[in-house]
C-alpha positions in Angstrom: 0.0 0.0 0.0 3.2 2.4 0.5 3.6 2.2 -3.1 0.3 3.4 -4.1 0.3 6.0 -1.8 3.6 7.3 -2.1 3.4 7.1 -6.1 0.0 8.7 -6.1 1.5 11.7 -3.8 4.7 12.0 -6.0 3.1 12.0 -9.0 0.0 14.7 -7.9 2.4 17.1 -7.0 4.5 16.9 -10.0 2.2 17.1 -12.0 0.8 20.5 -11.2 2.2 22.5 -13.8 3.5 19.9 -15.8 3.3 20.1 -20.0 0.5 17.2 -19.5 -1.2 19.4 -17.2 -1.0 22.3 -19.7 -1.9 19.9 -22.6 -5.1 19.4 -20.3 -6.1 23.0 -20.4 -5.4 23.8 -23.8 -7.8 20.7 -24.7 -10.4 21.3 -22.1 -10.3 25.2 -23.2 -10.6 24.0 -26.9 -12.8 21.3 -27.2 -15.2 22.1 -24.2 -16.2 18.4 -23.8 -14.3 17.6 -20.5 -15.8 13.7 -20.7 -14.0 12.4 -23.6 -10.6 14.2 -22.6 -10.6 12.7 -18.9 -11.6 9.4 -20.5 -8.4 9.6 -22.8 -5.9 11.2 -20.3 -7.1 8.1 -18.4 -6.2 5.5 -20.9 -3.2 7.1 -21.9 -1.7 7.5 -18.7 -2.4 3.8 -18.0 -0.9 2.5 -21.2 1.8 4.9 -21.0 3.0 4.3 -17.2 1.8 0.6 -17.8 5.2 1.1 -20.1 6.8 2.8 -17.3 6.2 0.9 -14.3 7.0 -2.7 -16.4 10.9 -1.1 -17.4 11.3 -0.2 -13.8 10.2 -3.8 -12.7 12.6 -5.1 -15.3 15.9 -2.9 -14.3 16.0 -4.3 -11.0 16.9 -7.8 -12.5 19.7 -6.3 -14.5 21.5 -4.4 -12.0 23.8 -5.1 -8.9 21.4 -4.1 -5.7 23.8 -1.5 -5.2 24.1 0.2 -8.3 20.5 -0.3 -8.3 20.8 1.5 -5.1 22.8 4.3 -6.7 20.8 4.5 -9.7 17.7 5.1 -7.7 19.1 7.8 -6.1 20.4 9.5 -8.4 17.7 9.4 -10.2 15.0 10.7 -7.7 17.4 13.5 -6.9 17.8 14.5 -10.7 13.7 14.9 -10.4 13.8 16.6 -7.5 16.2 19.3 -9.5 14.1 19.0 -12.5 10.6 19.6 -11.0 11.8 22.6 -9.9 11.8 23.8 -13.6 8.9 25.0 -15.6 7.1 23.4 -18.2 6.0 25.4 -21.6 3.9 23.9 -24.2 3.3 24.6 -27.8 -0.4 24.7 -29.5 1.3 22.5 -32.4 1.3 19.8 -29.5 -2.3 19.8 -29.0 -3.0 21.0 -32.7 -4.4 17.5 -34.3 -7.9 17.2 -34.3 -8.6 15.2 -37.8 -8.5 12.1 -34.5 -12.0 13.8 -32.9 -11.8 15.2 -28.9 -11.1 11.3 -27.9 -8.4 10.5 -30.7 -6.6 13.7 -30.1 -6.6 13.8 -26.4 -5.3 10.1 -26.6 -2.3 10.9 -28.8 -1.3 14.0 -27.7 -1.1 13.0 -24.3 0.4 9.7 -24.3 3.1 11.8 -26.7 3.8 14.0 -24.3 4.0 11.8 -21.4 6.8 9.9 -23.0 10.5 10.9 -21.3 8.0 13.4 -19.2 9.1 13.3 -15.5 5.8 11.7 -14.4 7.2 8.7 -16.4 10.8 8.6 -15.3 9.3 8.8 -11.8 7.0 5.9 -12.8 10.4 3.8 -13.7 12.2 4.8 -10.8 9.6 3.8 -8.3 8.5 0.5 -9.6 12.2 -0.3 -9.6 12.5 1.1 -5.8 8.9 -0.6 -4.3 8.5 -4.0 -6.5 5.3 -3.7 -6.9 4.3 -2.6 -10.0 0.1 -2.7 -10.1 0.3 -0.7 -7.1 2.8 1.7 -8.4 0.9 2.3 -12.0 -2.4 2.5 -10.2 -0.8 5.2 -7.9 0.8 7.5 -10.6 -2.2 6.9 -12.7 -4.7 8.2 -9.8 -2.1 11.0 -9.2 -1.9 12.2 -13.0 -5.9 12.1 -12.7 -5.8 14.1 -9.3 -4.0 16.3 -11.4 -5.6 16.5 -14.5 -9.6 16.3 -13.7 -9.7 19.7 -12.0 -7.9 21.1 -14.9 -9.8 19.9 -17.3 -13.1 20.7 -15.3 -12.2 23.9 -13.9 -9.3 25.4 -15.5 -8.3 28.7 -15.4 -10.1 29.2 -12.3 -7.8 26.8 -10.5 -4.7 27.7 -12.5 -4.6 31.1 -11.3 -5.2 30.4 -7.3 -2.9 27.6 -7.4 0.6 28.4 -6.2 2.7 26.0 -8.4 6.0 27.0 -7.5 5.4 26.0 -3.7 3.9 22.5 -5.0 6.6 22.3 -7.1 9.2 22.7 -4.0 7.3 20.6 -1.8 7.0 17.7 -4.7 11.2 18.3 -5.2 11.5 18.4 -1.7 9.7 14.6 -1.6 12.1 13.2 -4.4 15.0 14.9 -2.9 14.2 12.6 0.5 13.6 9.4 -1.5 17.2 10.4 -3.5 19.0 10.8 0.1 17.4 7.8 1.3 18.2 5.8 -1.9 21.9 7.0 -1.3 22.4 6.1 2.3 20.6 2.5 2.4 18.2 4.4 5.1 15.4 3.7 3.0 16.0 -0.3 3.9 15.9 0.4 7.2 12.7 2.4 7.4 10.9 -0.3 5.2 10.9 1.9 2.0 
């Protein structure tokens, strides 16, 4: 259960303000039909961390437990640093539309999810907790927590929102899993 809630809090927070988030907007402000897109931001994110979470199952066979170890950290402190800068998106990103609301939605945001740090996160914590389901259904429900209010609301939220706060508090969170990947203390406290 650590898994799915720690992958669920991760991902929520980095999300806010992420290009996928964005991507959300722009289609919910285009298309006006927030049904189909949450359907299709759903789908996508589940195929596309589906991806995700089975590479991070896999690495763990490949490397030494302590490079492994290493890796891991490394990596969750590399996201903490990159959380902490801002995503841009361009309208030629959510430009198709010859796919329908659904089509577009689908392609656009599985496109942009790939190498996105909601992803690499995905890899790097089915690879730390083993437990892949629980890791995909967590940063699944946490790109939803995410996403669903901006599709449904929008702007509204968008401008009471202070990203850059979530944004430190979300680094701050991979920076601890980073230090605790480094130091073995993660072992120790069950993580």
């Amino acid at each position: 259960m650590e898994a799915l809630f720690v992958s669920t809090g991760v991902v929520a927070l980095a999300e806010i303000g992420d290009k996928t988030q964005l991507l959300a907007l722009i289609l919910a402000a285009r298309y006006k039909r927030p049904w189909p897109i949450i359907l299709a931001i759903l789908i996508a994110t589940l195929f596309n961390h589906g991806l995700a979470g089975a590479v991070g199952a896999w690495v763990p066979a490949l490397l030494d437990p302590d490079v492994l170890r290493w890796v891991l950290g490394l990596s969750f402190l590399a996201m903490a640093i990159w959380i902490l800068i801002p995503d841009k998106i361009d309208d030629a990103q959510a430009a198709r539309t010859r796919f329908g609301v659904f089509g577009t939605t689908l392609v656009t945001f599985f496109l942009a999810e790939m190498g996105d740090k909601t992803q690499i996160a995905t890899v790097a914590l089915a690879a730390k907790y083993h437990d892949f389901w629980w890791v995909v259904v967590g940063t699944t429900l946490g790109m939803m927590l995410a996403n669903v209010p901006a599709v449904l609301f929008g702007e509204r939220i968008a401008r009471r929102l202070p990203t850059q706060l979530v944004h430190r508090v979300a680094a701050c969170i991979f920076a601890v899993l980073g230090v605790l990947a480094l130091t073995g203390s993660a072992q120790s406290l069950g993580l």
